[in-house]
C-alpha positions as a printed Julia matrix, in Angstrom:
462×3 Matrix{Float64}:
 161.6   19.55  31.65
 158.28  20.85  33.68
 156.27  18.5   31.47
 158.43  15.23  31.93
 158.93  15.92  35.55
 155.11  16.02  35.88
 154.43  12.6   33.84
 156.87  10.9   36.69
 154.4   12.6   39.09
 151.48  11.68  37.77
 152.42   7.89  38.09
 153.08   8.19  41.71
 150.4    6.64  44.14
 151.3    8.71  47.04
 152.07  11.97  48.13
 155.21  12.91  46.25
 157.73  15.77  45.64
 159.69  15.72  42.98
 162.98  18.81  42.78
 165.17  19.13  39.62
 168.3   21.15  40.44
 170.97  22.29  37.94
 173.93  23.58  39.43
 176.71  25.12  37.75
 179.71  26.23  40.16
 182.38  27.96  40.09
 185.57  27.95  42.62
 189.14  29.24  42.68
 191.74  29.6   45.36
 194.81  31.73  45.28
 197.51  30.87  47.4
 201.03  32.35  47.51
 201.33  33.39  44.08
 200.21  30.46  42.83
 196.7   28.92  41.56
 195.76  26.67  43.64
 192.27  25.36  42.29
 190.23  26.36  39.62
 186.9   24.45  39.37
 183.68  24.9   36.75
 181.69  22.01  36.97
 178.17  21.06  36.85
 175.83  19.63  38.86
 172.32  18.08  37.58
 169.65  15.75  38.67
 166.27  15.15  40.87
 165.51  14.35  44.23
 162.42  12.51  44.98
 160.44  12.36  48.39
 157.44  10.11  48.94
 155.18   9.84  51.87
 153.72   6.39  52.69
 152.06   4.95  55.58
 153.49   7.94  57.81
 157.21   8.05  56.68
 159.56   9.96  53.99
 161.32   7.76  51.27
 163.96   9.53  49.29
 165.37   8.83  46.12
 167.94  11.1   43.49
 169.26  10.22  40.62
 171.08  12.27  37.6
 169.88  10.37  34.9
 166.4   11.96  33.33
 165.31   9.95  30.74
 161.7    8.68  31.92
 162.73   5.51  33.14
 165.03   6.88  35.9
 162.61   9.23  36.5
 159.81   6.53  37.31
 162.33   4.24  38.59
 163.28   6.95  41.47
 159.65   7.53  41.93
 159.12   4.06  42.94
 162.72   3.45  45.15
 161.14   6.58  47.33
 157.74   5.24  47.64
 159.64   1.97  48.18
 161.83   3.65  50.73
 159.35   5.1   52.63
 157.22   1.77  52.99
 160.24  -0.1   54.26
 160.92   2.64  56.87
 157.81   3.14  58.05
 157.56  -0.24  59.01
 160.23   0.72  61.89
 159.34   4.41  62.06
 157.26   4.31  65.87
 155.92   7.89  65.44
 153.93   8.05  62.06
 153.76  11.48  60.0
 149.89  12.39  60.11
 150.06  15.42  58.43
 152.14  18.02  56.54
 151.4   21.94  57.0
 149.53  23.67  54.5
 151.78  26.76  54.14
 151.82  29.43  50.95
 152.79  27.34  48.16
 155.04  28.46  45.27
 153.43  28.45  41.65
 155.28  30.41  38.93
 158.74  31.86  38.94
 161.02  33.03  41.44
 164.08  34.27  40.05
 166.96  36.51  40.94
 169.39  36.28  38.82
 171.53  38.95  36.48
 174.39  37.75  34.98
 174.84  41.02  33.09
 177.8   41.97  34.84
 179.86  38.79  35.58
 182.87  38.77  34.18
 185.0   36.03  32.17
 186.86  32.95  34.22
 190.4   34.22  33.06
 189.76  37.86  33.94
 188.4   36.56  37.58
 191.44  34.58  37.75
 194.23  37.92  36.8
 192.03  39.65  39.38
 192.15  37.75  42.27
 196.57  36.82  41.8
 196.28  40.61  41.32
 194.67  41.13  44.8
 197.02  38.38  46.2
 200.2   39.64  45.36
 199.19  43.18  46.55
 198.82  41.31  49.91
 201.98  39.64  49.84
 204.08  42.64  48.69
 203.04  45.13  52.27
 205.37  44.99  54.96
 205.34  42.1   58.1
 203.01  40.28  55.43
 204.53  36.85  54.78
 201.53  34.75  53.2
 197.9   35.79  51.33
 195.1   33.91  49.99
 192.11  34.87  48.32
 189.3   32.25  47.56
 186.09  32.66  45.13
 182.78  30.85  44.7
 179.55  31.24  42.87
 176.74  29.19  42.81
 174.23  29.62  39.47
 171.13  27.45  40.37
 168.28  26.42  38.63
 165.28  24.65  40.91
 161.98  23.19  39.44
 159.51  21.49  42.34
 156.75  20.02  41.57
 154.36  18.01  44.28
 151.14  16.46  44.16
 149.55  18.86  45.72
 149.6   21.04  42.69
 152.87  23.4   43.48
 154.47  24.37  40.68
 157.42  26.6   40.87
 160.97  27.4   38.95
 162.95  29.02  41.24
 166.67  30.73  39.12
 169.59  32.39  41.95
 173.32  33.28  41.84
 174.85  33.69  45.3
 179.1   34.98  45.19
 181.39  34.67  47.59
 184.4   35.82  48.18
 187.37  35.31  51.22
 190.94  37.81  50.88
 193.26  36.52  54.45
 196.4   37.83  54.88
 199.08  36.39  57.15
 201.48  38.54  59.05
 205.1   38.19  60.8
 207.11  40.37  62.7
 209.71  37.94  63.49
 208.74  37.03  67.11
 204.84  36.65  66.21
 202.54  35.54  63.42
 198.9   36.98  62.84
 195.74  36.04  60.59
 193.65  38.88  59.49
 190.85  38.13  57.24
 187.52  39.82  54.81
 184.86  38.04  53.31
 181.77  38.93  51.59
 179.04  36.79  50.1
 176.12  37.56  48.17
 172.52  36.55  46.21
 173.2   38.4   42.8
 175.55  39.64  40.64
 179.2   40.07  40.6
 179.26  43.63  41.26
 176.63  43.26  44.39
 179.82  41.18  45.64
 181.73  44.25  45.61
 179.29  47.09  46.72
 179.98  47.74  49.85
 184.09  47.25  49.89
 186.3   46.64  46.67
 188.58  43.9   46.15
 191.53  46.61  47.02
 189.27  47.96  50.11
 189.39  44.32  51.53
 192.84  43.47  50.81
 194.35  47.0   52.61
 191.67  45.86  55.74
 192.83  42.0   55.81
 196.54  43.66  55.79
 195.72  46.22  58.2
 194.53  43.84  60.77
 196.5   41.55  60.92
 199.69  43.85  60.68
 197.73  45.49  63.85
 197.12  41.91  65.83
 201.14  41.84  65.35
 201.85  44.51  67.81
 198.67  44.09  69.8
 198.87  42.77  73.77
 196.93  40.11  75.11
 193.54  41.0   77.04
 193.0   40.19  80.65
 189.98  37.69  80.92
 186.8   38.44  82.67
 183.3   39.38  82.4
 182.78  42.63  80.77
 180.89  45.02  79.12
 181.3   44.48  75.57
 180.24  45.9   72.26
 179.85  42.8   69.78
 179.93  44.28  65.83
 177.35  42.83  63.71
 179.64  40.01  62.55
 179.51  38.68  65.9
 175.87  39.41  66.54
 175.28  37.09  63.57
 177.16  34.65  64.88
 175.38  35.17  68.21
 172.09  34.84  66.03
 172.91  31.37  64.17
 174.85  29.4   66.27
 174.2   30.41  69.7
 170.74  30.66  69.19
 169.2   29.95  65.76
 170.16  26.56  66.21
 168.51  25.8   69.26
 165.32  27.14  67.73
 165.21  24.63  64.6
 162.13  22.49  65.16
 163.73  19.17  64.77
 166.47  20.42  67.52
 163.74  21.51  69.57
 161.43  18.33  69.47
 164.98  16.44  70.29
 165.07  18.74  73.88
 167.24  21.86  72.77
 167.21  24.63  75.64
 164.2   26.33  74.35
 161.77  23.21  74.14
 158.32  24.55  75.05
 159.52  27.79  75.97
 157.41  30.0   73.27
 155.69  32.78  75.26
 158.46  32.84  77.88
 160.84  36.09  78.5
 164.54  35.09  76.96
 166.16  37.91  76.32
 166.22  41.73  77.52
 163.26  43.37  76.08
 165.27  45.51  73.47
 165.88  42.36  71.45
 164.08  40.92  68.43
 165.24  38.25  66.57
 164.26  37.51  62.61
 165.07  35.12  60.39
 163.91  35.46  56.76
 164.79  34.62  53.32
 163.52  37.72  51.84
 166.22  39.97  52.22
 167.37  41.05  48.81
 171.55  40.34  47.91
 172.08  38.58  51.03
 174.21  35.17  50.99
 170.99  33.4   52.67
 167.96  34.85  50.9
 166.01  32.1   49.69
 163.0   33.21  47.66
 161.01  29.36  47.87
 162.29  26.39  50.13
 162.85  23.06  48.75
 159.44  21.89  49.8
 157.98  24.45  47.5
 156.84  26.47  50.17
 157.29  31.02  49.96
 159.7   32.03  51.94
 158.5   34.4   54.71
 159.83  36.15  57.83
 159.8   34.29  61.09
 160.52  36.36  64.66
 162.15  33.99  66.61
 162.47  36.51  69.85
 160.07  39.22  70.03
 160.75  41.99  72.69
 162.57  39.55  74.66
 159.91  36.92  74.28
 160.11  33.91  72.66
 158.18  33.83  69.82
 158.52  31.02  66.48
 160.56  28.16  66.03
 161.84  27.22  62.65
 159.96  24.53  60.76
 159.69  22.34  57.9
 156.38  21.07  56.78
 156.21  18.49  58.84
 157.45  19.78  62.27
 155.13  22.82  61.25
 152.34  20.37  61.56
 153.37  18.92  64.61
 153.43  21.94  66.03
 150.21  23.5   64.23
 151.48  26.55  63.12
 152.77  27.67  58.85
 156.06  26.75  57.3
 157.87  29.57  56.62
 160.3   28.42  54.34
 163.22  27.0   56.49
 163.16  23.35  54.11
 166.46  23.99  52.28
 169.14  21.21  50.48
 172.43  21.73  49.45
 171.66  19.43  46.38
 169.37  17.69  44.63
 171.14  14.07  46.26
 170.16  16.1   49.82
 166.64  15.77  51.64
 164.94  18.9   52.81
 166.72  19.71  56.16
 164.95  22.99  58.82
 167.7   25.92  58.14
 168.56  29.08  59.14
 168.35  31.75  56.19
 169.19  34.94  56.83
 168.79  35.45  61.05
 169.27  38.61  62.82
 168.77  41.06  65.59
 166.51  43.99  64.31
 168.04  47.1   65.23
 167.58  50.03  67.85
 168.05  53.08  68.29
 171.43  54.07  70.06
 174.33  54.8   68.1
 177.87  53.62  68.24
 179.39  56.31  69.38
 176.19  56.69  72.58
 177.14  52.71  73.27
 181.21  53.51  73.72
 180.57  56.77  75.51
 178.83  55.0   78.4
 181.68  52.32  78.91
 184.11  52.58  81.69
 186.14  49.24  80.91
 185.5   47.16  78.28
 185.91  45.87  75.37
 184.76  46.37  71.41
 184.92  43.5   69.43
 185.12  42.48  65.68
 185.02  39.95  63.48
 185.2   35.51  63.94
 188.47  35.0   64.53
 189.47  30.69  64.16
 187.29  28.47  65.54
 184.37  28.53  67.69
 181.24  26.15  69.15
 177.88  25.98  70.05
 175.62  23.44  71.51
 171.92  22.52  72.21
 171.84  24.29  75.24
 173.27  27.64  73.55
 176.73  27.42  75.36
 179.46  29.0   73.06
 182.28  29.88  72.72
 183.92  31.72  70.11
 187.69  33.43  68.69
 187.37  36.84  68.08
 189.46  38.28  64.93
 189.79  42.26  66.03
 189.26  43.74  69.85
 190.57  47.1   70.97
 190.55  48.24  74.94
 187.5   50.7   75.48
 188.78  52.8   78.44
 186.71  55.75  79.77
 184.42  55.81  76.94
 187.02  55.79  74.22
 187.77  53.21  72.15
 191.59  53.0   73.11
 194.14  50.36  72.58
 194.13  46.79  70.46
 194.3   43.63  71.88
 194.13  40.03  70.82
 194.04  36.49  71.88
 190.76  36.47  72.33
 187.68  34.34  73.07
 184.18  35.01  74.32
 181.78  32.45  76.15
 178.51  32.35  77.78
 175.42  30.92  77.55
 173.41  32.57  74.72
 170.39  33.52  75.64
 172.16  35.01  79.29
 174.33  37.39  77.26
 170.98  38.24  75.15
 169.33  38.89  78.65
 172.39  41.21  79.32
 171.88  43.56  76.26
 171.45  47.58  77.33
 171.81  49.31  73.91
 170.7   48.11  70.53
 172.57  49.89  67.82
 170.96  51.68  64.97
 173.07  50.46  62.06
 171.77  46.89  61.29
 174.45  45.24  58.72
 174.74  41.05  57.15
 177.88  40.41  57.81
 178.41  36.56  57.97
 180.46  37.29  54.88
 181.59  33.91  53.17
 179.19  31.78  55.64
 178.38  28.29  55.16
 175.75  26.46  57.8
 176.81  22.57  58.23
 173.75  20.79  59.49
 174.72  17.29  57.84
 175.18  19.17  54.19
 175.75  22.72  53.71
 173.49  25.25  52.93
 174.8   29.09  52.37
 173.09  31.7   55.09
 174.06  35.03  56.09
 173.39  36.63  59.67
 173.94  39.97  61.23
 172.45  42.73  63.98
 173.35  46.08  64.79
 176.15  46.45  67.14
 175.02  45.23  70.48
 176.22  46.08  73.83
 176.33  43.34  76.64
 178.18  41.05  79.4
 180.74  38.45  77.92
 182.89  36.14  79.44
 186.53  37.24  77.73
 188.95  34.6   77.48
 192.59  36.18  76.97
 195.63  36.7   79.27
 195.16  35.17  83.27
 197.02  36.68  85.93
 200.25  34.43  85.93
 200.39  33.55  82.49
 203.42  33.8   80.51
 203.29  35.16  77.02
């Protein structure tokens, strides 16, 4: 493959990249007793980029014989001439960054198991949700993703890159007869089928999806208000990717996101730093080489409260004179190179949960995404919370639900006054959209800080 991927390169008169990607996937849904999907396809085929007279041509195609081969080589260059004919602000440069060459693989399939036995498993799991008390509905859903990456540019890079990422979702839905609840697990994972596990069992995730929603049943709404809240790390991650990771990808920040021109300024309390990097072994987002070819590395985003790095491609990285990192990612070989997110967090501190609680009079601790949530340029969110329990005195007392926090990121980041010690990924089964999807993970310690809560208004009839 290496050597016919290289003869298409050689007859290239321009800069070009050329990315082979085999895919083989895997995807089942449980629903109700019933198997709802059970999908094991393949996916194969090469993207080509070309840069001519200042502008990116792309071209894919599944065929590989040589002919398609050469004959995407030239619709990219051809792309790229036709564009940058209308194209006002010409590419000068691309960053020199660390370059892959070799191999770059983590992946064990040693202890996957077979389709069938997956499949026994996970109605297993789904009836055991469906057979507990005030549960009227359960659903477990499965993916894995067994990729195979060979870049090659003109520059000389040279790399095979070989992952497997699992994930898994168990949601169970609850009635009492007067009210209906979702409660909901997920993990997701770079490795093998028993990394997907390690930290709960299929059985530990199907009693915790029962238990909270059967909880959320009985649960009163909150009163809204600002408080003092403890966010777990689930909801630090999602802080750290939408909120703010976003607004810190280059090509959002050359298009005027909230932070544009903004690195060396104070954003956050000085207790918070904020990483993203595609090192971090099992997690859903570790990403050992971007799609550019380029070593992933660790980028601080916020450091100490200042801001620090934005998150670049090759391009942008030149535009803004600094290294790619590896934030270049596509979904598939039919996707261009988009700036992503990886795996972004909040390092952790030193306080511990139990020191954070203590020193709340009124507030609020709160767990998990609940359903549905935004972000936007300008780091205003707003986002459903799936667990929250009444912290009165400095006890964690009674559980609430209904929901929703809001703010403006990088004000509730200015707010934080304890940084837990027990950094976690939690994103679980998380999926960034940024015009194709690209599988990340996030997380933090828990974090204690000011929140707008959206739940219960004086006057409101439940």
């Amino acid at each position: 493959m290496i050597k016919k991927l290289k003869e298409a390169l050689e007859k290239s008169e321009h800069w070009t990249e050329i990315r082979y990607h085999h895919r083989q996937q895997t995807s089942i849904e449980i629903k109700n007793g019933e198997v709802s999907k059970v999908e094991d396809s393949t996916l194969a085929g090469v993207g080509v980029r070309c840069l001519v007279n200042g502008c990116w041509g792309f071209a894919a195609t599944a065929d590989m014989s040589e002919e398609a081969l050469a004959k995407a080589v030239r619709e990219a260059a051809s792309a790229a001439r036709v564009g940058s004919t209308l194209r006002k602000k010409k590419i000068e440069k691309i960053a020199e960054g660390e370059m892959a060459q070799g191999e770059y693989i983590y992946a064990d399939e040693g202890d996957d198991v077979q389709l069938k036995e997956k499949i026994d498993r996970f109605l297993n799991a789904e009836e055991l949700i469906r057979n507990k008390e005030d549960i009227i509905s359960g659903i477990v859903n499965y993916s894995k993703y067994n990729d195979k990456k060979i870049i090659l540019n003109t520059e000389g890079t040279q790399a095979e890159v070989k992952d497997i990422k699992h994930d898994i979702g168990v949601v169970a839905v609850g009635n009492n007869g007067t009210s209906q609840e979702v409660g909901s697990v997920s993990a997701g994972v770079t490795g093998g089928w028993n990394d997907l596990f390690a930290e709960k069992s299929m059985m530990e995730m199907v009693e915790e999806a029962v238990n909270i929603a059967r909880t959320k049943l009985e649960a009163e709404y909150a009163q809204g208000g600002e408080y003092t809240v403890i966010l777990d790390p689930m909801l630090v991650g999602v802080l750290a990717h939408e909120a703010i990771g976003h607004t810190v990808e280059a090509d959002f920040v050359m298009s005027g996101s909230i932070v544009q021109d903004k690195i060396g300024e104070k954003v956050a309390s000085e207790k918070v730093t904020m990483i993203d990097d595609g090192n971090v072994e099992k997690t859903a987002g570790m990403t050992l080489v971007d799609d550019e070819g380029t070593v992933a590395q660790k980028t601080t985003i916020i450091e100490d409260g200042i801001l620090n790095e934005y998150l670049h491609n090759r391009e942008s990285a030149a535009e803004f004179a600094v290294k790619p990192k590896g934030n270049a990612r596509a979904f598939t070989y039919r996707d261009e190179p988009l700036i992503r997110m990886t795996n972004t967090y909040i390092e952790e501190g030193d306080s511990s949960f139990e020191e954070m609680v203590s020193e709340i009079d009124n507030g609020y601790y709160l767990k998990g995404l609940g359903q549905g949530g935004q972000a936007d340029a300008n780091a205003e969110f707003m986002f459903g919370v799936q667990e929250a329990y009444k912290i009165e005195d400095g006890q964690i007392t009674d559980p609430v639900k209904g929901i929703t926090i809001s703010g403006q990121a990088f004000n509730v980041l200015n707010s934080v006054d304890a940084v837990g010690d027990d950094l976690r990924f939690a994103l679980g089964r998380g999926y960034c959209g940024k015009g194709q999807l690209a599988k990340v993970d996030a997380g933090g310690p828990h974090l204690r800080c000011k929140v707008t809560i959206g739940g219960k208004q004086e006057g409101d009839v439940q």
